[in-house]
N, C-alpha and C positions, 0 to 999 in steps of 0.2 A: 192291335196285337197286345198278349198280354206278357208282359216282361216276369222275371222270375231272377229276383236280385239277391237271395241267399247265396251268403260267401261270393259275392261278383266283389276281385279286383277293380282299380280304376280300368284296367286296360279292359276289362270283359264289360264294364259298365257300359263303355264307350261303344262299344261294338252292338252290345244289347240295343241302344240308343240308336245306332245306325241304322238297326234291322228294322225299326218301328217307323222309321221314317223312311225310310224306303218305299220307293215305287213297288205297286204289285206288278210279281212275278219274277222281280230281280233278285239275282240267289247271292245269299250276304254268308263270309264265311264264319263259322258256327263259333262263341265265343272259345276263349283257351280253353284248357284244363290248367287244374293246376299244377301239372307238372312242366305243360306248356311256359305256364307264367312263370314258374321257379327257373326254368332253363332261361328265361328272356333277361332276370334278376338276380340271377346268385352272380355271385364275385369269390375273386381271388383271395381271401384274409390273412390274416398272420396264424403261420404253423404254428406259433407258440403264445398263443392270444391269452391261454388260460393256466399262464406260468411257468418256471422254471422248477422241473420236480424238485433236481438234486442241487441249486445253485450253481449250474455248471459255469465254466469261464473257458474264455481262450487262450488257455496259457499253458502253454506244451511245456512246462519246467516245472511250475509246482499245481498242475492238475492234470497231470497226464492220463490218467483214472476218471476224471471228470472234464472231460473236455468238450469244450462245445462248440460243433458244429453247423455252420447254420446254411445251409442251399434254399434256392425258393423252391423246391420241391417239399422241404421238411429240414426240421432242425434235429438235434442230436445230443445224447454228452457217450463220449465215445470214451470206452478202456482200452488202453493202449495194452497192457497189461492181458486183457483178457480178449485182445483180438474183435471184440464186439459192442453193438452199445450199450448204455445200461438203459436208456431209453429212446423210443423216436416218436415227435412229435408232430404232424400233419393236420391241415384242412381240408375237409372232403366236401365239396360242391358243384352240382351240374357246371360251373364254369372250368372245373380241372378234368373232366370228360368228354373225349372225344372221338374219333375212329382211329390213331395208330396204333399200329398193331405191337403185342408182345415181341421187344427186340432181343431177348436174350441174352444182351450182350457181357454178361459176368466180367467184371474187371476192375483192378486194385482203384484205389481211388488216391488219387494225387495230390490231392487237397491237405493230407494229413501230414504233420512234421514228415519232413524228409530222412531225422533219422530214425524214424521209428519202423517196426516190421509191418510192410502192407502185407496184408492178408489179399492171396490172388483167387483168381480164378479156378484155377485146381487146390486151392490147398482144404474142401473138404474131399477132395477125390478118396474113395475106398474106405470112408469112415463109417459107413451107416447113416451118415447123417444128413439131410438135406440142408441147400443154401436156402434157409429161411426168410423171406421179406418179413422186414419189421413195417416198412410203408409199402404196401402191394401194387404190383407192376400194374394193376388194372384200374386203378384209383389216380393213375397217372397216364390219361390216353390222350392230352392236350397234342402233345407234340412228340416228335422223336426226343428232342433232349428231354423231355418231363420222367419220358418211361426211363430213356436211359437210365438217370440218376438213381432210377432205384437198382440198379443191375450194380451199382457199387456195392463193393464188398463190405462197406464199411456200416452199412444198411441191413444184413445179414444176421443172421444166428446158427448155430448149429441146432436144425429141429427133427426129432425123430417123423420118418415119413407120412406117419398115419397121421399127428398131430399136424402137420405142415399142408398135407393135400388134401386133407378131408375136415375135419375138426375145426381149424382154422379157416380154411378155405370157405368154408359153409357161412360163418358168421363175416366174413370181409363179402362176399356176395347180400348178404342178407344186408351190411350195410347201404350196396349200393341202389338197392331194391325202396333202402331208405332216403335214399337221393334222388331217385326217381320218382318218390311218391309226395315233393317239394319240400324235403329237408334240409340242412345241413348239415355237417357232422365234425366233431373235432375229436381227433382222435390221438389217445397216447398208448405206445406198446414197449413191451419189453423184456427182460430175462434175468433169473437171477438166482442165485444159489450154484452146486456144481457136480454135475454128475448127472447124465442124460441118459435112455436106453434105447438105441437105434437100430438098426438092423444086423448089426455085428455082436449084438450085447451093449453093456454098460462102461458107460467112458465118461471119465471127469473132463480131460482133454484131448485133442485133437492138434494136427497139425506139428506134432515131435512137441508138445509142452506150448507150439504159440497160441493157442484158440483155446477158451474154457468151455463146455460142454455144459448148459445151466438146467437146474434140475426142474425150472418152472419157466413158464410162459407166459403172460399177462397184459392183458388190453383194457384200454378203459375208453367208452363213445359217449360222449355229449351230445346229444340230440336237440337240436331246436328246427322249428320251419323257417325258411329263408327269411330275412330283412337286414335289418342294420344294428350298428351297436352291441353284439352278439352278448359280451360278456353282461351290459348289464339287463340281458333279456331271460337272464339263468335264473329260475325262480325254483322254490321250495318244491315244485311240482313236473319240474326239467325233468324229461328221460336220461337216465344214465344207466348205462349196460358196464357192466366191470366183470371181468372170467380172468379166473387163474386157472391153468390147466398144467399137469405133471406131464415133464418132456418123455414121454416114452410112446412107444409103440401100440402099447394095448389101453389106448386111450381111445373114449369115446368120442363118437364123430357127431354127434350132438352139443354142440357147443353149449348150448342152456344149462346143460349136466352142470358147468362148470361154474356158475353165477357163482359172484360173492358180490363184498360191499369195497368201496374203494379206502373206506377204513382199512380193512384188514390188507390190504394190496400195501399200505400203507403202513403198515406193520410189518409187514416181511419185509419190507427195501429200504424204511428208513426215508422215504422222500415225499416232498410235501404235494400231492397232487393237485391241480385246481385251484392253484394257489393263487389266481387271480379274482375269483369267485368272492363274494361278502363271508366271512367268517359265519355269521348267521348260519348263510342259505350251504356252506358248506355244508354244516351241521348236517344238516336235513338232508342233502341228497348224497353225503359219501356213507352215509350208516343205514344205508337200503339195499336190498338184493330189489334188481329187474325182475317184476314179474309179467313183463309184456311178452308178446308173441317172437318166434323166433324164426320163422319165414314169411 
């Protein structure tokens, strides 16, 4: 028998190996794929592997603006101020995907000072505005608590609908199309500025003055194929996807429209992305627009 050892893992080597030795007629099962192998090898890593954008802390008195929160679903730096975050920071790997279902369960989040205003469940009710996932419900199918956590409100934004269900929607699928095909992804999002246009018209805020309505959107994907070591596997050649997209309505539902560089993401917010990455190889992968495929 003739073996065919291009890109064989160990695990497919061993298999390939089996096959040759094997008795004739005995049916040997066909080595992985590699999306097989990814799902057998990804893990759980740290949501915030590749930095803290804004220096956030936990200290509800003097960063109540910058505050950070950290769940094993995704960490955070939460405005208390502005009802949202300024950023959420997630790992996305076949080992955080599974079969529960979207629980919908919208609800204040408990975790944050006690005297601060939780932002509920109804409180975009009748604004035009959709409850935005910053880390998406679907990117969290491990278990009922994984998905739950995102249905915290504290996880949210105010996002005009088009930009929310279609626009966005399109490139968090198109991530997970990238998990499936033996990646891993780390991902940061977030919002900023004020003044959004949703199905009512244009609103700065929402909620009688507690929730700010931001007038941009913004996500940044680190792309590497599963292993170990993540951060120092980021080389000058790393895929990196960075979109800014304006919170309104008659926004394109082509998320590629919306490429930039994570330089410039970095210039509108003031925060250092990637900050865990070699200074070097920053250089080189935050001052590129993606010109790869977008499904």
């Amino acid at each position: 028998m003739k073996l065919n050892y291009f890109r064989l893992g160990s695990s497919a080597l061993l298999v390939a190996l089996a096959a040759a030795c094997s008795p004739l007629g005995q049916q040997i099962a066909p080595a992985p794929t590699s999306s097989t192998y990814a799902d057998a090898t990804a893990t759980r890593d740290d949501n915030m592997a590749l930095g803290n954008p804004s220096g956030a802390v936990t200290d509800a008195t003097n960063y109540p603006n910058n505050y950070l929160l950290a769940k094993s679903q995704y960490t955070m730096s939460y405005s208390r101020d502005q009802g949202k975050p300024n950023w959420v920071s997630w790992h996305l790997s076949a080992a955080w995907l599974g079969s529960t279902a979207r629980q919908d369960n919208f609800a204040a989040d408990a975790s944050l000072p006690s005297s601060w205003y939780h932002v509920g469940a109804t409180s975009y009710s009748g604004s035009g505005f959709d409850r935005g996932h910053n880390c998406p419900s679907a990117d969290r199918t491990g278990s009922v608590a994984d998905n739950s956590a995102t249905f915290l409100m504290s996880n949210m934004m105010p996002q005009a609908p088009t930009n929310n269900q279609q626009t966005w929607a399109n490139l968090e699928n198109y991530c997970r199309t990238l998990v499936n095909a033996g990646n891993e992804l780390y991902i940061i999002a977030g919002s900023y500025g004020k003044g959004g246009t949703g199905t009512n018209g244009t609103y700065s805020t929402i909620d009688s003055g507690r929730i700010t309505v931001p007038s941009n959107c913004w996500k940044v994907v680190v792309v590497l194929p599963v292993g170990t070591s993540d951060v120092s596997r980021i080389t000058s050649s790393t895929r990196v996807i960075a979109i800014n997209t304006p919170n309104t309505n008659s926004i394109s539902t082509s998320w590629g429209s919306y490429r930039t560089t994570v330089d410039a993401i970095e210039s509108a917010t003031g925060y250092n992305l990637l900050s865990a990455v070699s200074s070097t190889i920053q250089s080189s992968i935050e001052s590129k627009v993606d010109t790869g495929p977008t499904n």
